[in-house]
N, C-alpha and C positions, 0 to 999 in steps of 0.2 A: 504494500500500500504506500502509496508517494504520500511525503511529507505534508501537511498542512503548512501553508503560508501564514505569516503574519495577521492577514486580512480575516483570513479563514480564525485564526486563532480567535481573533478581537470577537467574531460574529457569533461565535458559538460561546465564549464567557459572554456576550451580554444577553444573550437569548436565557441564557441561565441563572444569572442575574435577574433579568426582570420574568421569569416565567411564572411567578406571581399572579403578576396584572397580566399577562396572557391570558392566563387561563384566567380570569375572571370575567376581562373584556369579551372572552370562546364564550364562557358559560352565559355573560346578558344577551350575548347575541343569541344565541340557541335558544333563550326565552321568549325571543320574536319569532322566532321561526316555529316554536311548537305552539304557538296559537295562530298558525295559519295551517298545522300541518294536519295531514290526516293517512289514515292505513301505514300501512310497511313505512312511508319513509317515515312519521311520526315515531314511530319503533325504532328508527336507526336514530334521529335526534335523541331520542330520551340513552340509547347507549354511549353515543358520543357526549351527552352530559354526566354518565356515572364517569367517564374516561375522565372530565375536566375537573369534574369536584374528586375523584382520587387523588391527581395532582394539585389539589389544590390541600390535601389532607383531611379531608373531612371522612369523618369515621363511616366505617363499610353501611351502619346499622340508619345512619341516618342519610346516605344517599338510597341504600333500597328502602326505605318507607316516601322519598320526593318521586323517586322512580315509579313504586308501586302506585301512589296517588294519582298518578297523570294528570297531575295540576300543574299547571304555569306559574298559575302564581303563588305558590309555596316554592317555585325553583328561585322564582325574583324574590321572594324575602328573604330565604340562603342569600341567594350573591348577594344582593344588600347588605347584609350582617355580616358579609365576610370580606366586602368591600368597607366599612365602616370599622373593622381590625386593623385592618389594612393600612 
C-alpha cells in the first residue's frame, strides 16, 4: 500500500477530529428524510440512523427503543440532547 501524503494525513485527523458533529449533522438530516420516507427505503434510513447514533455513543438499548418506535420525532429530540452536550 503506497504511503499517504501529507494532504491525505491532515484529511483523515480532521474527519476524526470532528466526527462528532458528523454524525450529528448525518443523524438531523436523516430526520428529514424519515418523515418523507416510506417502505424499504424508510427501513434503510432508520439503519443508517442506528449506524450514526452508534458513532455517536449512545447506548445499544436506547437506539433500538428510537429504532423500534418509528418516530421522527423522538430521533430529533436525541440529536437535540446530544447536540446540546455537545
Amino acid at each position: 500500500m503506497p504511503k499517504r501524503t501529507a494532504y491525505q494525513e491532515r484529511v483523515i485527523k480532521n474527519y476524526y477530529q470532528n466526527r462528532d458533529a458528523i454524525m450529528l449533522q448525518k443523524a438531523g438530516e436523516l430526520v428529514s428524510d424519515l418523515y418523507l420516507a416510506e417502505g424499504r427505503s424508510r427501513d434503510r434510513l432508520w439503519q443508517r440512523v442506528a449506524g450514526a447514533l452508534h458513532k455517536l455513543g449512545v447506548s445499544a438499548e436506547q437506539i433500538d427503543q428510537v429504532v423500534k418506535s418509528d418516530n421522527p420525532t423522538l430521533l430529533a429530540r436525541l440529536v437535540s440532547e446530544l447536540s446540546a452536550k455537545g
